[in-house]
C-alpha positions as CSV (number, residue, x, y, z in Angstrom):
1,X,-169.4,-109.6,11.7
2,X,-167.1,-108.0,9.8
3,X,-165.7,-105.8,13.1
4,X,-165.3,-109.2,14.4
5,X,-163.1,-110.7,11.5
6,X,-161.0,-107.6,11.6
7,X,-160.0,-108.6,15.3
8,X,-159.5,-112.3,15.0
9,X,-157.3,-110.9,11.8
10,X,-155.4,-108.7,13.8
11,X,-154.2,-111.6,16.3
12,X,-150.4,-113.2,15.7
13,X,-149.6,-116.7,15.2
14,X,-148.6,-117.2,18.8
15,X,-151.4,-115.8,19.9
16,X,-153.9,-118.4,18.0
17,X,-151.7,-121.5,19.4
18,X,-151.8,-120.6,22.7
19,X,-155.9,-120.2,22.6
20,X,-155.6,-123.6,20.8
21,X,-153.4,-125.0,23.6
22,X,-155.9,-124.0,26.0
23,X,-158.9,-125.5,24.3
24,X,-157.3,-128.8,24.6
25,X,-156.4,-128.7,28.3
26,X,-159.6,-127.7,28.9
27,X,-160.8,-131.1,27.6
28,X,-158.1,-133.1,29.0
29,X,-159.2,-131.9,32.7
30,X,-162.4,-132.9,32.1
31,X,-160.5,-136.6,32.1
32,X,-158.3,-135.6,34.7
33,X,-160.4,-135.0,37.6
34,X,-162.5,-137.5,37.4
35,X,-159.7,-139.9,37.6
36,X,-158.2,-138.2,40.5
37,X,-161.0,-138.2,42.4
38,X,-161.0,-142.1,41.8
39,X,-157.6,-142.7,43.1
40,X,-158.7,-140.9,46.1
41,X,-161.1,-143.3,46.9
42,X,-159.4,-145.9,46.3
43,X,-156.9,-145.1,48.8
44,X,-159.2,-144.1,51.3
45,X,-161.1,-147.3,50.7
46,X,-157.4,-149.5,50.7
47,X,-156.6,-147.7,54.1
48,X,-160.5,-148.4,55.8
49,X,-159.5,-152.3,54.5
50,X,-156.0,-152.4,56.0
51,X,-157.4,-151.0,59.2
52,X,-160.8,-153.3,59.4
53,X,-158.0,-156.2,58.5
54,X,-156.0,-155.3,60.9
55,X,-158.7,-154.9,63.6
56,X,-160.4,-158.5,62.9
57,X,-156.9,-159.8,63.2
58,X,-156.0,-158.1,66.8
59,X,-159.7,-159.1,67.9
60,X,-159.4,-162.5,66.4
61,X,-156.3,-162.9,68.4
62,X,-157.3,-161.8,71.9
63,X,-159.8,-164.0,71.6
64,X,-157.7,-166.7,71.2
65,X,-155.1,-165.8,73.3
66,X,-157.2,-164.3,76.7
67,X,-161.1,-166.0,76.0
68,X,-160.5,-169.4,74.3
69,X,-157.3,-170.2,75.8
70,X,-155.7,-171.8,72.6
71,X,-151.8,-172.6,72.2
72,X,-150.6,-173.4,69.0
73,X,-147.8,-172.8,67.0
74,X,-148.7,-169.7,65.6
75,X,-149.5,-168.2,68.7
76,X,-146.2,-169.0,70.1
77,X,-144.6,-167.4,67.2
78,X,-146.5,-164.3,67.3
79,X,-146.4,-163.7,71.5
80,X,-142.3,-164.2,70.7
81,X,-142.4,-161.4,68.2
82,X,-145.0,-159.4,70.5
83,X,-144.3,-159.4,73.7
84,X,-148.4,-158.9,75.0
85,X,-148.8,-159.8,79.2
86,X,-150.8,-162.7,80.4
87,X,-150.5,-161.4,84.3
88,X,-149.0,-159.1,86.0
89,X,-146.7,-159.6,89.6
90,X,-146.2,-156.3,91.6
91,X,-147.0,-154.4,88.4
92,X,-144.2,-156.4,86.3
93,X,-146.1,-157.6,82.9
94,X,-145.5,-161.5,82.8
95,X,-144.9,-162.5,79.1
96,X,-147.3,-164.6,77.2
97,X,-144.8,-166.5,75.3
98,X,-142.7,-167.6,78.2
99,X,-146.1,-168.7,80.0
100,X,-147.3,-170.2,76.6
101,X,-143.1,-171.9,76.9
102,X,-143.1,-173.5,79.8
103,X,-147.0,-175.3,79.1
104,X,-145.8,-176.8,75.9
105,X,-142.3,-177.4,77.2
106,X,-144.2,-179.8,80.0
107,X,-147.1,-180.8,77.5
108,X,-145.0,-181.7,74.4
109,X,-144.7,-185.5,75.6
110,X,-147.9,-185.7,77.1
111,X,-149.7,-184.9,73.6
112,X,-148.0,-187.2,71.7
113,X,-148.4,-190.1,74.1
114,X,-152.2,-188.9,74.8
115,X,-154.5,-191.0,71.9
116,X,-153.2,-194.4,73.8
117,X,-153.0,-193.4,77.7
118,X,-155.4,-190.4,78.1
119,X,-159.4,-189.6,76.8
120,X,-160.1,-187.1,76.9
121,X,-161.7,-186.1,80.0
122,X,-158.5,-187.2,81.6
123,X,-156.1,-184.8,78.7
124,X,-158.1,-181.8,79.8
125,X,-157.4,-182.2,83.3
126,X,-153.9,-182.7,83.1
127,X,-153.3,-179.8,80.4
128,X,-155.2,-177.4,82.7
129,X,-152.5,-178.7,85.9
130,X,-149.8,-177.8,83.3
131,X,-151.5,-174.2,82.3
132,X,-151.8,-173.5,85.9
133,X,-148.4,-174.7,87.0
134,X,-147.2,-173.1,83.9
135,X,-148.4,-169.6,84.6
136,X,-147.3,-170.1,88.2
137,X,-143.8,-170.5,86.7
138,X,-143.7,-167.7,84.5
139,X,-145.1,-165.5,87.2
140,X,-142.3,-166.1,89.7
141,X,-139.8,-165.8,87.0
142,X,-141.5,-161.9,85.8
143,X,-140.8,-161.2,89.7
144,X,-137.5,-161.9,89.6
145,X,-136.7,-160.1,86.7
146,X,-138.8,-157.3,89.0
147,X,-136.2,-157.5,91.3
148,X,-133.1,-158.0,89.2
149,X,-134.2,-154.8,87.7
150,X,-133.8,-153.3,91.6
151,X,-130.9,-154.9,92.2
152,X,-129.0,-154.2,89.1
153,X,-128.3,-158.0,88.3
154,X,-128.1,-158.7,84.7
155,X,-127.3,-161.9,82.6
156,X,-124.8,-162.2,80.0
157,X,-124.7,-164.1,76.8
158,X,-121.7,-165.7,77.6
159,X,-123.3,-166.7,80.8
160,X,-126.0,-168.5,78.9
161,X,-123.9,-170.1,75.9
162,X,-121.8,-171.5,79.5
163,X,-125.0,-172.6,81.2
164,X,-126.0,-173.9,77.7
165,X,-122.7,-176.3,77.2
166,X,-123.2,-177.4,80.9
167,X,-126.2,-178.8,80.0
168,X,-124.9,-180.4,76.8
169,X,-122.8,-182.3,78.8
170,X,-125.0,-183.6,81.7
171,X,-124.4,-187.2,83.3
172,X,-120.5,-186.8,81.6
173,X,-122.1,-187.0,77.8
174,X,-120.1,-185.2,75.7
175,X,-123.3,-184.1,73.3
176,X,-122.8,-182.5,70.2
177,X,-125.1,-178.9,70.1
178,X,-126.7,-180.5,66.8
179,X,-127.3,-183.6,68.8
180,X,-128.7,-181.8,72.0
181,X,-130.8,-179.3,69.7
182,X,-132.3,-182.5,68.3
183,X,-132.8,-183.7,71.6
184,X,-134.6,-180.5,73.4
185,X,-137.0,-180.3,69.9
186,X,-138.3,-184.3,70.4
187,X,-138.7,-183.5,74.5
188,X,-139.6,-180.4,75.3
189,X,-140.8,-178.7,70.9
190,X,-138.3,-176.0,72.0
191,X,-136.0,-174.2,69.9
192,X,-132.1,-173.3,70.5
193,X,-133.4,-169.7,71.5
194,X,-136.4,-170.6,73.3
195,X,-134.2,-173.3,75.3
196,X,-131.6,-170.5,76.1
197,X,-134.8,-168.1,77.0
198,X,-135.3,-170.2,80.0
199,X,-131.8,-170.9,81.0
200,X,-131.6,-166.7,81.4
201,X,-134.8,-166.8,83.5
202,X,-133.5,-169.6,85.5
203,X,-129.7,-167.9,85.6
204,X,-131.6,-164.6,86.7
205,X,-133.5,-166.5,89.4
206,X,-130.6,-168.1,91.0
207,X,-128.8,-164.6,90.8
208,X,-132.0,-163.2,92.9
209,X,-132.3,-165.9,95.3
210,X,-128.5,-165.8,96.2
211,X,-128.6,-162.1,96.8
212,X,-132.2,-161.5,98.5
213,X,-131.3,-165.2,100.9
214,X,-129.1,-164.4,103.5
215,X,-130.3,-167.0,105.5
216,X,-129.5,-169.2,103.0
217,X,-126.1,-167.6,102.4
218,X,-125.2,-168.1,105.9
219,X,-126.8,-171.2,106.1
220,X,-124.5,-172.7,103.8
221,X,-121.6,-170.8,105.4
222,X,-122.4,-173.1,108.3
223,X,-122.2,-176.4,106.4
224,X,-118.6,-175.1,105.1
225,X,-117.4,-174.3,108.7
226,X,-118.4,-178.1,110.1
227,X,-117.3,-180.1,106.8
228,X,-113.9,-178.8,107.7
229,X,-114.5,-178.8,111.4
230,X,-115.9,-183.0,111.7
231,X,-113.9,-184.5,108.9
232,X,-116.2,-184.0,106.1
233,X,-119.3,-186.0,107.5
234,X,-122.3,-184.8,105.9
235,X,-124.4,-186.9,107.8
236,X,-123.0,-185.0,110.9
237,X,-123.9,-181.6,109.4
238,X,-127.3,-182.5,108.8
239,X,-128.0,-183.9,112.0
240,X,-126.5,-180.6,113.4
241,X,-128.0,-178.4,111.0
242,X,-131.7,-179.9,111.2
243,X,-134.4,-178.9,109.1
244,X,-132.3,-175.9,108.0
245,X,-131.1,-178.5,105.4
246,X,-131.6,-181.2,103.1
247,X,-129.7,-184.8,103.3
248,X,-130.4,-186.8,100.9
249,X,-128.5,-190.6,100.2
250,X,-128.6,-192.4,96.9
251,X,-128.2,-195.8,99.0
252,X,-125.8,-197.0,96.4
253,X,-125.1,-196.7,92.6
254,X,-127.3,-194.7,90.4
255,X,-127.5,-193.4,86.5
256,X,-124.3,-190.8,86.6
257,X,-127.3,-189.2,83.7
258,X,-129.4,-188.8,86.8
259,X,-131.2,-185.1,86.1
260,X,-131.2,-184.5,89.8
261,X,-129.9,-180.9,89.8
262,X,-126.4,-181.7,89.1
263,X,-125.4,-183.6,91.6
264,X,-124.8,-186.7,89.6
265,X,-122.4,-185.1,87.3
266,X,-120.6,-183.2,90.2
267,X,-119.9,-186.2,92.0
268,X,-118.6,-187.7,88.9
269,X,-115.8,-185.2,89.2
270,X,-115.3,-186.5,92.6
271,X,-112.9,-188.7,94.3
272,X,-113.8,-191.3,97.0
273,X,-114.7,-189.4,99.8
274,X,-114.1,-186.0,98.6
275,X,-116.8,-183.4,98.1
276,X,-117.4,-180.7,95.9
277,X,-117.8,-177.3,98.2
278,X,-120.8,-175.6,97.4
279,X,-122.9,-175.0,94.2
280,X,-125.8,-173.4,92.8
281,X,-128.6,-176.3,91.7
282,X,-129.6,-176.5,88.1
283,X,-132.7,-175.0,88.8
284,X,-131.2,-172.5,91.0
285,X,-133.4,-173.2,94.0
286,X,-130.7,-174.0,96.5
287,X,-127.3,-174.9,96.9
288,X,-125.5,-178.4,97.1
289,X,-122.6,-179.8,98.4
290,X,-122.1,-183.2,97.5
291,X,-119.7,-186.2,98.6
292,X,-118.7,-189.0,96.6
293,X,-119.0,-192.7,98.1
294,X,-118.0,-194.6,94.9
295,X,-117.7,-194.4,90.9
296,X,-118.0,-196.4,88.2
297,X,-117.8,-195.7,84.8
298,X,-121.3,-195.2,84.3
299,X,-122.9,-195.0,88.2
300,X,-122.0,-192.9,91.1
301,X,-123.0,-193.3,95.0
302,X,-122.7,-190.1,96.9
303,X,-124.2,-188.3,99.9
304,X,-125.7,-184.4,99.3
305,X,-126.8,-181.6,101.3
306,X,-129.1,-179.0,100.5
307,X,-129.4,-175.5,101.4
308,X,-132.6,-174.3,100.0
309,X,-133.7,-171.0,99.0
310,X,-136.6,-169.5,100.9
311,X,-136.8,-166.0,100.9
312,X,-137.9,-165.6,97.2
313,X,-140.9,-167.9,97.9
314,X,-141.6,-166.4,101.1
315,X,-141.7,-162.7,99.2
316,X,-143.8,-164.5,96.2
317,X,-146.5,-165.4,98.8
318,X,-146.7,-162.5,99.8
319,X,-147.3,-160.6,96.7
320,X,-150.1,-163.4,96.3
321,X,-152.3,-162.5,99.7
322,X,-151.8,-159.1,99.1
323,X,-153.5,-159.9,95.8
324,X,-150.7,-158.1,94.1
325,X,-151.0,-160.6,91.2
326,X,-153.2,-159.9,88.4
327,X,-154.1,-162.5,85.5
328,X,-155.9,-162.1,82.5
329,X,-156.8,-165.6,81.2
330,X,-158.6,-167.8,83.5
331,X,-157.6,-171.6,84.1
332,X,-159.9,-174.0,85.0
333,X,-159.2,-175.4,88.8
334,X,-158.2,-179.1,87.6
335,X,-159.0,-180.3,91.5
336,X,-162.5,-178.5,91.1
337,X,-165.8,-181.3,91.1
338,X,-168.8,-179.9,89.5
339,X,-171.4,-180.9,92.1
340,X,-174.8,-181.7,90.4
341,X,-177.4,-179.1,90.2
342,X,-180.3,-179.5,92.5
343,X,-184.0,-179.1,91.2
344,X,-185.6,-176.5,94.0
345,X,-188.4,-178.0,96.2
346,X,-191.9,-176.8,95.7
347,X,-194.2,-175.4,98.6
């Protein structure tokens, strides 16, 4: 004991505070490690809930969007902001969101006007015409952004802010953009940008049909050459031209609004018996020339010509019997009679 004494008597000042140091760390990490071990769990346990969140909500949604076929609001929003496929054309992935666009573009009316002239039967059966008409569309549109791709045929904004003041002021309204806006929201539950969305499609369409159509192209190149040749008779064209065109007469004054591709509002431009040399529909499935038989402030009478576009549709078909088109919801066939089930005959 006393040996002992002697050595703890021999040790400096420094010495003694750093053992005493050391004592009390060592029951600090007894507090310590416990509690780091805790926060590691509950990381790893916030991470396993983020992901199982996450899952549940990427489940929850292709089962909405691809099994129950639902197209609400937030759906819409979220296909916008993610651009997942409902089909594919020729290995081009056709966007949900312009599919799920176009159905409640056509639908938007319909619903609102469905509690007094539809039951429901009847709703069901119309809404699956629009999701198969609407999936149609945004199929032919994904191919010709296939082919724009190929061809090197782009879009520009201005070209869309252009196509987008056009419209403002179809059938000579001079609309204000607030106004139209308004409008396209009440008609169609678009926004500005969603509106402009299908005004590129359409735009880069027309681009693809004009360059792919050479028939078409020389076609109309024709209808130019005999306008000039037979004093501007249309009818003369068309009964030269055959079934290679379109002539259509409004038979006298009509709605200078008319939504009829354009032609209403080109031959407001017009003159008496002057036409308007060729131009690209609305829609951008053909060409029109147009002729103006009389004006008033508010009608027109004229005479048009159509050269439509063939070639795209002709290549669509294709890609459809080749069975080049893939799609991953499934629409009920709204023509399709459920014939009743027969009870099997006994021996």
């Amino acid at each position: 004991m006393n040996l002992l004494k002697k050595k703890e008597s021999k040790k400096t000042e420094q010495e003694k505070v750093a053992e005493r140091r050391e004592e009390i760390l060592a029951k600090g990490r007894k507090f310590k490690y416990p509690l780091q071990w805790t926060r590691h769990r509950i990381v790893i346990n916030t991470i396993l809930i983020a992901v199982i969140v996450f899952a549940l909500i990427i489940t929850g949604g292709w089962l909405a969007l691809y099994r129950l076929g639902m197209t609400d609001d937030l759906l819409f929003k979220v296909t916008e902001i993610i651009p997942v496929p409902v089909a594919s054309v020729d290995s081009k992935n056709v966007r949900f969101s312009d599919y799920l666009m176009f159905y409640r573009s056509s639908m938007t009316s319909i619903e609102r006007q469905s509690g007094s002239q539809f039951d429901s039967s009847s709703f069901e059966q119309l809404s699956n015409e629009y999701k198969r008409s609407a999936l149609t569309e945004a199929e032919t549109y994904a191919y010709a952004l296939k082919l724009a791709d190929e061809l090197d045929i782009t879009v520009s904004d201005e070209e869309i802010e252009n196509e987008f003041n056009r419209h403002l002021k179809t059938g000579g309204i001079d609309r204000s953009e607030e106004g139209f806006v308004k409008i396209i929201a009440d008609n169609f539950g678009l926004t500005k940008d969603e509106y402009n969305r299908m005004l590129y499609l359409t735009l880069v369409k027309a681009k693809v049909e004009i360059a792919i159509d050479e028939n078409a192209n020389d076609v109309a190149s024709k209808v130019e050459q005999l306008l000039s040749e037979n004093g501007n008779s249309f009818k003369g064209v068309a009964d030269t031209l055959g079934a290679a065109v379109i002539y259509e007469e409004t038979g006298g004054l009509v709605d200078n609004k008319n939504i009829d591709g354009g032609r209403a509002t080109e031959a407001t431009k017009l003159e008496p018996d002057q036409s308007s040399g060729k131009f690209v529909s609305m829609n951008g499935d053909g060409y029109y020339f147009v002729k103006l038989i009389k004006k008033t402030d508010a009608e027109v009478n004229f005479v048009s010509i159509k050269v439509p576009f063939t070639e795209f549709t002709k290549r669509f078909s294709t890609l459809q019997e080749e069975g080049k088109i893939s799609e991953y919801i499934t629409i009920k066939d709204p023509n399709l009679v459920e014939s009743a089930i027969e009870e099997p005959v006994g021996p």
